[in-house]
C-alpha positions in Angstrom: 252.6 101.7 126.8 249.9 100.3 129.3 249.9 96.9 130.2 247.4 95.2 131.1 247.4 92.4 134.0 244.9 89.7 134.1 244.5 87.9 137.6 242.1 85.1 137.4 241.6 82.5 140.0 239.4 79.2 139.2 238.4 76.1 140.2 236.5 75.5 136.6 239.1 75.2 133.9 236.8 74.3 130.9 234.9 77.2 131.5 237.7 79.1 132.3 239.4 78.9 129.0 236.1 79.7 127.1 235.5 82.9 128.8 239.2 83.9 129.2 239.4 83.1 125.0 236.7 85.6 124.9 238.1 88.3 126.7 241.1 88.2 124.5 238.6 88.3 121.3 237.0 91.1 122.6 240.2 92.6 123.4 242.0 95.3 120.5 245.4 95.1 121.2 246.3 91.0 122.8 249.6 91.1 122.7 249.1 93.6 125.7 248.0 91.7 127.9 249.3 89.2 130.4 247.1 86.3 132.4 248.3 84.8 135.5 246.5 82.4 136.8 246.1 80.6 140.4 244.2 76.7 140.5 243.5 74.4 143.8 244.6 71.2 142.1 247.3 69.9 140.0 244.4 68.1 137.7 243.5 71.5 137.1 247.0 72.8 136.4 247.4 70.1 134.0 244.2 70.8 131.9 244.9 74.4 131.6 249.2 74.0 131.3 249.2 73.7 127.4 246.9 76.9 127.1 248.2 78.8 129.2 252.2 78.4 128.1 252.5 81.8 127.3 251.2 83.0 130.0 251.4 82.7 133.9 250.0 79.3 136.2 251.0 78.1 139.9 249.2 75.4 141.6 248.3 76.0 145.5 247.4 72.5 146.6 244.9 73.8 149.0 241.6 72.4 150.2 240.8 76.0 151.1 237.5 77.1 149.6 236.9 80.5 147.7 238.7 82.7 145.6 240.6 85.2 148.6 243.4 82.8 148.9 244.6 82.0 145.4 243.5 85.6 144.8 246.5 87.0 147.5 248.8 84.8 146.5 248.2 86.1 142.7 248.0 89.4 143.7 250.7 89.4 146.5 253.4 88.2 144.0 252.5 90.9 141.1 255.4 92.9 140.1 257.9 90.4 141.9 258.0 87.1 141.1 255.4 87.1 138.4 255.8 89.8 135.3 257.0 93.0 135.6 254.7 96.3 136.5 255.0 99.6 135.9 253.0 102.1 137.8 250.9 103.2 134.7 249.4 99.5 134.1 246.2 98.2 134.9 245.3 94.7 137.1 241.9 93.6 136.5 240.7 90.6 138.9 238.5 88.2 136.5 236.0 85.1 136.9 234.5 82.5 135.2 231.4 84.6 135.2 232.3 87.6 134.3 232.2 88.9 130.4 234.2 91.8 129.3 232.4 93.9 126.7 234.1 95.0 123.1 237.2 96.4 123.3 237.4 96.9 126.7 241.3 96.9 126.9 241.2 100.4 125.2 238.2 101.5 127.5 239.9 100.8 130.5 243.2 102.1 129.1 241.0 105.6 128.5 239.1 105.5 131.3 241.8 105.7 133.9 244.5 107.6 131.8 245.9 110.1 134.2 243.3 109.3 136.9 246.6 108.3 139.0 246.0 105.5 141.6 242.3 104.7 141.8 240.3 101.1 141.8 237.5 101.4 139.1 233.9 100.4 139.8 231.9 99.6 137.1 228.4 98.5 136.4 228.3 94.2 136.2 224.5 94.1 135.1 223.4 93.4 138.3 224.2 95.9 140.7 222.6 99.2 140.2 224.3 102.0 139.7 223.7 103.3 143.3 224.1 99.3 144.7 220.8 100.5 146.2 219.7 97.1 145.5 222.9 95.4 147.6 222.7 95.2 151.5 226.5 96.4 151.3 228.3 97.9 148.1 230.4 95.3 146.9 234.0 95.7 143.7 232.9 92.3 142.2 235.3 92.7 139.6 238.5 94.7 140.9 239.6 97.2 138.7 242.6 99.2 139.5 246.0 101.1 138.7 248.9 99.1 139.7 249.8 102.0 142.4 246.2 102.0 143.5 247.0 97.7 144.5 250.3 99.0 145.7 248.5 101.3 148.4 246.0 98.6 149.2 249.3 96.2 150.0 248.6 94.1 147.1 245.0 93.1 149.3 242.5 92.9 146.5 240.1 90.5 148.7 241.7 89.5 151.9 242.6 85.7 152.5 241.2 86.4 156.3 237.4 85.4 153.7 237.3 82.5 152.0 234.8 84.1 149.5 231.9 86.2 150.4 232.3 89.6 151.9 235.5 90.1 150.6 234.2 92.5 147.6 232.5 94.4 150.3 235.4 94.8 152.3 237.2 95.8 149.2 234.7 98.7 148.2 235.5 99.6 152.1 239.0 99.8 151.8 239.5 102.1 148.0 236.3 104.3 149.8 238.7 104.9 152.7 241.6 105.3 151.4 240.0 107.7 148.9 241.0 105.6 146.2 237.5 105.1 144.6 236.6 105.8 140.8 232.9 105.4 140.9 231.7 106.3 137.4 228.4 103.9 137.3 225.6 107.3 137.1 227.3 108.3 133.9 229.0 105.4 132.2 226.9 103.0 131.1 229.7 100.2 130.0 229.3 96.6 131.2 231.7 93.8 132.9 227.9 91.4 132.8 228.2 89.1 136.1 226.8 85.7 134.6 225.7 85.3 138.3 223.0 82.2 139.1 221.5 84.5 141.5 220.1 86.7 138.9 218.8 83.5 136.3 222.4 83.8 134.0 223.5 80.8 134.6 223.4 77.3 136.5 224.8 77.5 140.2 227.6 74.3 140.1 229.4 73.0 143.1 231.9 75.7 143.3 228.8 78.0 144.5 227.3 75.5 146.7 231.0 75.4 148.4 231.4 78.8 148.6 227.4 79.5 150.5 228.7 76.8 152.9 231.0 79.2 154.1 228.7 82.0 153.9 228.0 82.4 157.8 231.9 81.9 158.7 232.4 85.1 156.2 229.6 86.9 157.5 231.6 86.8 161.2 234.6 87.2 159.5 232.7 90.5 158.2 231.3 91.9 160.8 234.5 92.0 163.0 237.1 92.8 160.2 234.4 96.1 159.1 235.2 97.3 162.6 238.8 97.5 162.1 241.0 100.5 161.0 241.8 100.8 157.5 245.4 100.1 158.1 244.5 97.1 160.5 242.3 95.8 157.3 245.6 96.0 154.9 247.4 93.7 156.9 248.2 89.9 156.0 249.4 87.8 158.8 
C-alpha cells in the first residue's frame, strides 16, 4: 500500500502541533502516514519530543534562517536513515501555514496513482491557477512521488536559499526535467496557504527573519536560474 511521507520543517512548535493534528484528522487512513520533522533548537525539540514519539525529530543547532536547510537535511536522509520508501509512496513538504483539505491522503493517493514520477502542483488559495498573478510560478507546497524526489537528488528547495525563491526554483527544476503534474485548470482541490500576505493570518518573527533575507535570495536567484538543470541538482 502507499505510504505517505510527511516532511515538515518549523521554527513554531505550538502552531506546528495544531495544524499537523489537523492534517491527521482530516486524513482517512493515519496509520499510513509517517511525519519527520527537522527544528533549529533543542527548546524546540523538547516541546515537540513527547508528541512526536512515534514519529520522526532531529535537532540542527543552526542559526541558519529559512526552511531550505532543515528542508535538505529532511529530505536528503529519506529512504536512508529515516523510514523506509518504496517507489510508489508519496512525500508531501508541509508548513505551519498550510491546511490540507478532507481526506486528502486518499486524493493524493488517486490523484498520482500510476502517474509514475511526477511533483504535483496544486491550487494553495492564493496562487491562481495560471500563477498569472505571481512574478515567477512557485511549488509552495511540494508534492511528489518518491522516484520524482529521487530524480530531483532528494533537492526539494535547495539549501544554496535560505527561504525565498526556493519554490520558484523548484517549479524550474520538475518543469525541466518534465516532471511536472499541473492539474490546477481542472482540479479545483485546495492545500489553503494561511499566508499573512493575503490577510490569513498575522506575520510573526519567523516572516520578518525570512524578508531579511529576501535580497540575498533574490541574488542567489537570479544566478542559480541561469544554471543548467543538472548544475541546479547539485549539493556541495
Amino acid at each position: 500500500m502507499t505510504k505517505i511521507h510527511i516532511l515538515w520543517c518549523t521554527l513554531r512548535p505550538a502552531q506546528f502541533k495544531q495544524m499537523h493534528s489537523e492534517w491527521i484528522r482530516r486524513s482517512d487512513n493515519p496509520e499510513n502516514i509517517q511525519t519527520y520533522v527537522a527544528v533549529n533548537w533543542e527548546q524546540h525539540a523538547d516541546e515537540l519530543r513527547e508528541y512526536l514519539k512515534s514519529n520522526f525529530l532531529i535537532t540542527l543547532n543552526t542559526n541558519r534562517i529559512g526552511v531550505c536547510y532543515p528542508s535538505y537535511q529532511l529530505s536528503s536522509n529519506l529512504g536512508i536513515k529515516m523510514g523506509k520508501c518504496d517507489d510508489s509512496d508519496i512525500v508531501v513538504f508541509a508548513s505551519d501555514d498550510f491546511m490540507a483539505p478532507q481526506g486528502w491522503d486518499t486524493y493524493l493517493i488517486n490523484k498520482l496513482k500510476d502517474k509514475g514520477d511526477v511533483g504535483l502542483m496544486v491550487r494553495d488559495g492564493y496562487q491562481l491557477p495560471d500563477s498569472s498573478n505571481m512574478l515567477h510560478p512557485a511549488i509552495t507546497i511540494p508534492i511528489m512521488t518518491y522516484t520524482c524526489l529521487l530524480k530531483l537528488n532528494k533537492v526539494i528547495y535547495h539549501p544554496a536559499y535560505n527561504h525565498m525563491f526556493s519554490d520558484c526554483e523548484l517549479y524550474n527544476n520538475l518543469k525541466d526535467l518534465n516532471l511536472l503534474y499541473d492539474d490546477r485548470l481542472n482540479d479545483e482541490t485546495v492545500f489553503e496557504h494561511l499566508h499573512y500576505a493575503s490577510g490569513k493570518r498575522n506575520a510573526d518573527m519567523a516572516d520578518q527573519a525570512y524578508n531579511n533575507k529576501w535580497k540575498d535570495d533574490e541574488a542567489t536567484w537570479n544566478i542559480r536560474k541561469l544554471m543548467s538543470i543538472e548544475e541546479r541538482l547539485l549539493v556541495k
